[in-house]
Residue, then its C-alpha position, 0 to 999 in steps of 0.5 A: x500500500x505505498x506509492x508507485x510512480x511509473x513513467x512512460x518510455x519511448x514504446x508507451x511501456x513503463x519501465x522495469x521495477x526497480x532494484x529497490x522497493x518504492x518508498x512512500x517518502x519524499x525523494x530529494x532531487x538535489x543535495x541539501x546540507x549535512x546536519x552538523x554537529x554544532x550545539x549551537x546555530x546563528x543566521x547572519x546573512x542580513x548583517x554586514x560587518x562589524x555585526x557578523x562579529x558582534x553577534x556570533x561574538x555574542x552568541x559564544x559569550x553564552x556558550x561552554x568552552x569546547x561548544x561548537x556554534x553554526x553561522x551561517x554567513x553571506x559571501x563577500x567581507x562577513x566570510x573573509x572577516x569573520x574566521x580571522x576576527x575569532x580565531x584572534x579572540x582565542x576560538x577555533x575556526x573548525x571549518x568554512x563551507x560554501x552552500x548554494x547561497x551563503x557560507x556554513x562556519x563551524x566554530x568551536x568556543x575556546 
């Protein structure tokens, strides 16, 4: 009592089961972001600069040491500011990775 989804080929026919059974699930056509393993998550791409500082600043002022914190940053100065700014103020940048329209910075608070 799942769902099955046939498409027609060249000759009117549906094509051959496939190897796995059908899901009832949604499929996702296009790759999405990894969960991580951040305890913590901030969306800044609205602020520009010195506010990307300041708020992810703010944001570890209130976490553990060794918590790790998710931004979510645009391109441009906030990505090329922000890791140097932290890691200056004794954090460590674990990882800067670009997604379809911002960038993911993972940092751990020292």
């Amino acid at each position: 009592s799942g769902f099955r989804v046939a498409a027609r080929n060249d000759g009117g026919e549906p094509p051959p089961p496939p190897s796995l059974p059908l899901s009832p699930f949604v499929i996702l056509l296009k790759p999405v972001a990894m969960p991580s393993k951040a305890d913590h998550f901030i969306d800044i791409t609205d602020e520009v600069c010195p506010m990307t500082s300041v708020k992810t600043r703010l944001k570890l002022k209130g976490m553990k040491p060794g918590g790790v914190l998710e931004v979510r940053v645009r391109g441009g100065e906030p990505v090329e500011n922000l890791p140097g700014t932290i890691e200056r103020e004794g954090h460590k940048v674990l990882e800067v990775r670009k997604e379809e329209s911002f960038y993911t910075v993972l940092i751990e608070r020292g």
